[in-house]
N, C-alpha and C positions, 0 to 999 in steps of 0.2 A: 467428425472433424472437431477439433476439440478449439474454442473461444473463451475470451476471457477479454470482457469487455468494461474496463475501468470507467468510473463518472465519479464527479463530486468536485472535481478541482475547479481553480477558481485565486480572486485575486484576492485576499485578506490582509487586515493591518497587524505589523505589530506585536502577538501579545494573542492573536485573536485563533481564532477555533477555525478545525472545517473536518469533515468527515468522507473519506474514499471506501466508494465499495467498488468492488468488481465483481462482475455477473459470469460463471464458470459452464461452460454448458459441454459435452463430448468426450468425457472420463468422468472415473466414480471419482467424483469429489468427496466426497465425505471420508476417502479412504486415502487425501495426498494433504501431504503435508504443501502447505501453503505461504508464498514468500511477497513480501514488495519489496523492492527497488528502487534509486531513484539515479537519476542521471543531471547534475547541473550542467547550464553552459557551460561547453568549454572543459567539462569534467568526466571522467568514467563512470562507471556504473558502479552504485554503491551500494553492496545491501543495509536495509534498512530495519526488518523486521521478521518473523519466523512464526508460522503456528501450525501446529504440529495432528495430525489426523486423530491423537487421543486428548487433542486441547494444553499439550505444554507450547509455551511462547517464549520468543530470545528477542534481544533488542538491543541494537548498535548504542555505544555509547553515546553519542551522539544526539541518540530520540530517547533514551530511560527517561524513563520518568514524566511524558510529555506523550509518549505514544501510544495508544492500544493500540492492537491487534485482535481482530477476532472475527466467526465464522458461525455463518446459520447454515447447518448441512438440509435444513428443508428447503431452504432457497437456494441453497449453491451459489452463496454468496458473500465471499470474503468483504472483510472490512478495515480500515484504517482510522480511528479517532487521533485526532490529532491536535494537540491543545498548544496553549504556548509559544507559538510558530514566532521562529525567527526567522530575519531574512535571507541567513545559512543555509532555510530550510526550503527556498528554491529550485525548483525542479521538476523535468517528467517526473510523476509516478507511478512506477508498470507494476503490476503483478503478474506472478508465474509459482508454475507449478513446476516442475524437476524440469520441466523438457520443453516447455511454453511459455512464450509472455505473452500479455496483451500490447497495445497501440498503448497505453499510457495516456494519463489528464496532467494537465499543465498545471501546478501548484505556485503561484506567485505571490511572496509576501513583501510587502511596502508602503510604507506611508506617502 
């Protein structure tokens, strides 16, 4: 059964930092390319960011420059660095692989 269990969100001000991993367990990870997503109120689902089973990464305009992407294939466990957070940048954030999401962490920025 394949899971994908997001942590890390949370409420930050401003300006401020936070870091999403998601834990992959029931497919060879090390061999799928790797996505998040995010979903605002009110909003559809947007992709967010891409990394790729040989290590290339894409990035919505929207998070360049402000997002890493990135994956430890001994933990099977995808990651999201996220700096500079605007309050735009509210939302579930789910990861998935081609065929799966996880339940998503609630990301909320505000002073």
């Amino acid at each position: 059964e394949v899971q994908l269990v997001e942590s890390g969100g949370g409420l930050v001000q401003p300006g401020g930092s936070l870091r999403l991993s998601c834990a992959a367990s029931g497919f060879t990870f090390r061999r799928s390319s790797m996505h998040w997503v995010r979903q605002a109120p009110g909003q559809g689902l947007e992709w967010v960011s891409t990394i790729t089973a040989a290590g290339t990464t894409a990035y919505a305009d929207s998070v360049r420059g402000r997002f890493t992407i990135s994956r430890d294939n001994a933990k099977n466990t995808l990651y999201l660095q996220m700096n500079s957070l605007k309050p735009d940048d509210t939302a579930v954030y789910y990861c998935q692989n081609d065929d799966h999401r996880g339940q998503g962490t609630q990301v909320t920025v505000s002073s």
